[in-house]
Structure formats: C-alpha cells, structure tokens
MIMI-315239 format. One record per residue (C-alpha): residue in one letter; x, y, z. Coordinates in steps of 0.001 Angstrom, whole numbers, plus 524288, in hexadecimal, padded with zeros to 5 digits. Each point is the difference from the previous one (the first is absolute). Layout:
BEGIN
{"A",{X,Y,Z}};
...
% end
This chain:
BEGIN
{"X",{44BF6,F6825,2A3EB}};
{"X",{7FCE7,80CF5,7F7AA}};
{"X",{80B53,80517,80946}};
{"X",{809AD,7F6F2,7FB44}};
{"X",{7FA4E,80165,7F346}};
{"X",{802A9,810AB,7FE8F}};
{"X",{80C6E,7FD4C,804C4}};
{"X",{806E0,7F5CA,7F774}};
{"X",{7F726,800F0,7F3CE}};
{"X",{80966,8095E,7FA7C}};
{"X",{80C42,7F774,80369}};
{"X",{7F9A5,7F259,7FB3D}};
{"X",{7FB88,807D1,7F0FA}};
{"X",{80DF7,80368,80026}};
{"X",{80693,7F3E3,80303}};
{"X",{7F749,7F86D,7F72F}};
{"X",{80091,809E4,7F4C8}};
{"X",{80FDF,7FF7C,7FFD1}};
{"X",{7FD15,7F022,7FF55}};
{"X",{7F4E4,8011D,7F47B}};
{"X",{8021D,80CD8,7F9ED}};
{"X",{7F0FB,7FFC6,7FD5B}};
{"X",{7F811,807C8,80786}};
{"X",{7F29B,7F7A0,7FCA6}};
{"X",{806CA,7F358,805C0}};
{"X",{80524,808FD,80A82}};
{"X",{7F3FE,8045E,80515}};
{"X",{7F8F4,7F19D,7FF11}};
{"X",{80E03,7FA0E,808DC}};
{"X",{7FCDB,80BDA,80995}};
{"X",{7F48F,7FC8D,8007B}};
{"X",{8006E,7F12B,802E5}};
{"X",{80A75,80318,809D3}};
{"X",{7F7B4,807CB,8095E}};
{"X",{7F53C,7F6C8,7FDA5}};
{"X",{80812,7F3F2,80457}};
{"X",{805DC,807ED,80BDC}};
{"X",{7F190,80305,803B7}};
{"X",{7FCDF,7F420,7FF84}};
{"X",{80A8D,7F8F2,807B6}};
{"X",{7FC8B,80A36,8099C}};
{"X",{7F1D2,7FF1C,801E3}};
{"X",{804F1,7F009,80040}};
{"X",{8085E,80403,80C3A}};
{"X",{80BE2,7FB9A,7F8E5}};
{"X",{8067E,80E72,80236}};
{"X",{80528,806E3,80B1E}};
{"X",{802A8,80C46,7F629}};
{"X",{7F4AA,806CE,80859}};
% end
C-alpha cells in the first residue's frame, strides 16, 4: 500500500484540490481515500495489487 500511496498521493491532492479549492479539506479527502482503498484491500475486495 505505501507504494501506491507515494505514487498517486500527489495526483489524488491535485484532483481533489481543483474540486475544493481548500487545501485543509483536501488533505482530510486524500486522506479518507487511501484509507478506504486500504481497506477494501486488506478486505480482498481489490485486485489493484
């Protein structure tokens, strides 16, 4: 996971920021993104590995 995460943090703040245009609420969405994709794969819910 910490793979995936260095590699599409930057593109997810980015994304989200051009949606929000706050960086707090920004960082909070990146954050609950990578949590939820963690957890539907360490559910077995993912083939993204």
């Amino acid at each position: 996971m910490e793979s995936i995460y260095r590699e599409y943090v930057e593109t997810v703040f980015k994304y989200l920021f051009c949606l929000t245009h706050d960086a707090d609420l920004t960082e909070e969405l990146t954050q609950e993104t990578f949590y939820q994709a963690n957890k539907t794969i360490n559910n077995g819910e993912s083939n993204i590995l």
